[in-house]
N, C-alpha and C positions, 0 to 999 in steps of 0.2 A: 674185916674178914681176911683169912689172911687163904692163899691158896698154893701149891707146888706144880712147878712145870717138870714133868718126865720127858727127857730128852734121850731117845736112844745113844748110846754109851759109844756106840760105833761111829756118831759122825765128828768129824773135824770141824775144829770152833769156827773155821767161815759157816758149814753145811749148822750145825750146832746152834746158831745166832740168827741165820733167816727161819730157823726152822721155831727160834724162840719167838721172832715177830709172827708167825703165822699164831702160834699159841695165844700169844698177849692176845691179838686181835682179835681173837674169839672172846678173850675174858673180858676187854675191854668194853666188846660191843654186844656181850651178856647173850650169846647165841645159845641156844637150846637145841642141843645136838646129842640129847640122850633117845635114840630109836624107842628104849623100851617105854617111856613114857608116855609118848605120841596117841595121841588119841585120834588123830586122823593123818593116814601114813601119807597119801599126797602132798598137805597142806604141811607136812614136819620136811618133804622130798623139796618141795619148792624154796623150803625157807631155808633148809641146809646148802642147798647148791649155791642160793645167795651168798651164805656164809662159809661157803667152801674156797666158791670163787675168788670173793675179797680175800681170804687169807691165804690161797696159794699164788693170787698177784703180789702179796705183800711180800710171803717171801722167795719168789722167783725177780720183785726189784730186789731185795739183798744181797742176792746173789749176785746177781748182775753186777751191782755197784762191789760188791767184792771180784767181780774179773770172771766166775764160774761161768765155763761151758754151759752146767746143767740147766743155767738161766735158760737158754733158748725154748725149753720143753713148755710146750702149751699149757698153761695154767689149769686151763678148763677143762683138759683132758684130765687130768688129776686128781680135780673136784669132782667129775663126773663117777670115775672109778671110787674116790672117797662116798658119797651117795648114794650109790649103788646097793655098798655093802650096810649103810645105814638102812636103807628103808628095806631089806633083807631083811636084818635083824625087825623090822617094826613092824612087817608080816608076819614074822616069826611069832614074834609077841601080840598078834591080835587073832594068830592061826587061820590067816588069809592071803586072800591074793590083792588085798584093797589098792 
């Protein structure tokens, strides 16, 4: 299988390279993080924050280990905001409030 990371064009290869390990990590660890698919929007909410979580600790260590300020920013804060707009989208898609 082969797959493509889209990397916004704007970040600099430190920001560019943690922001690849968070990518991998999802591919790696085969996280299913399509909202519209979800057949039960909680149970897509809880497993995404899992895999939100793992991969903005991944890449907020890259960062770090490359010297970036932006390391400091709460991981979980992140993921949260990331989740959020998922299971948005996966109301959206089942035209509820589940």
């Amino acid at each position: 299988m082969q797959e493509t990371l889209l990397l916004d064009e704007r970040l600099d290869d430190d920001a560019a390279a943690a922001r690849a390990g968070h990518l991998l990590s999802h591919l790696l660890e085969k996280d299913a993080l399509d909202p519209e698919s979800a057949t039960d929007c909680d149970a897509f909410g809880r497993a995404a924050l899992e895999a939100e979580e793992r991969a903005h600790r991944i890449e907020a260590t890259l960062l770090a280990e490359l010297g970036r300020p932006e390391a400091r920013r709460d991981p979980s804060v992140a993921a949260r905001a990331v989740v959020e707009a998922y299971l948005e989208r996966c109301r959206s898609a089942r035209g509820s409030r589940q």
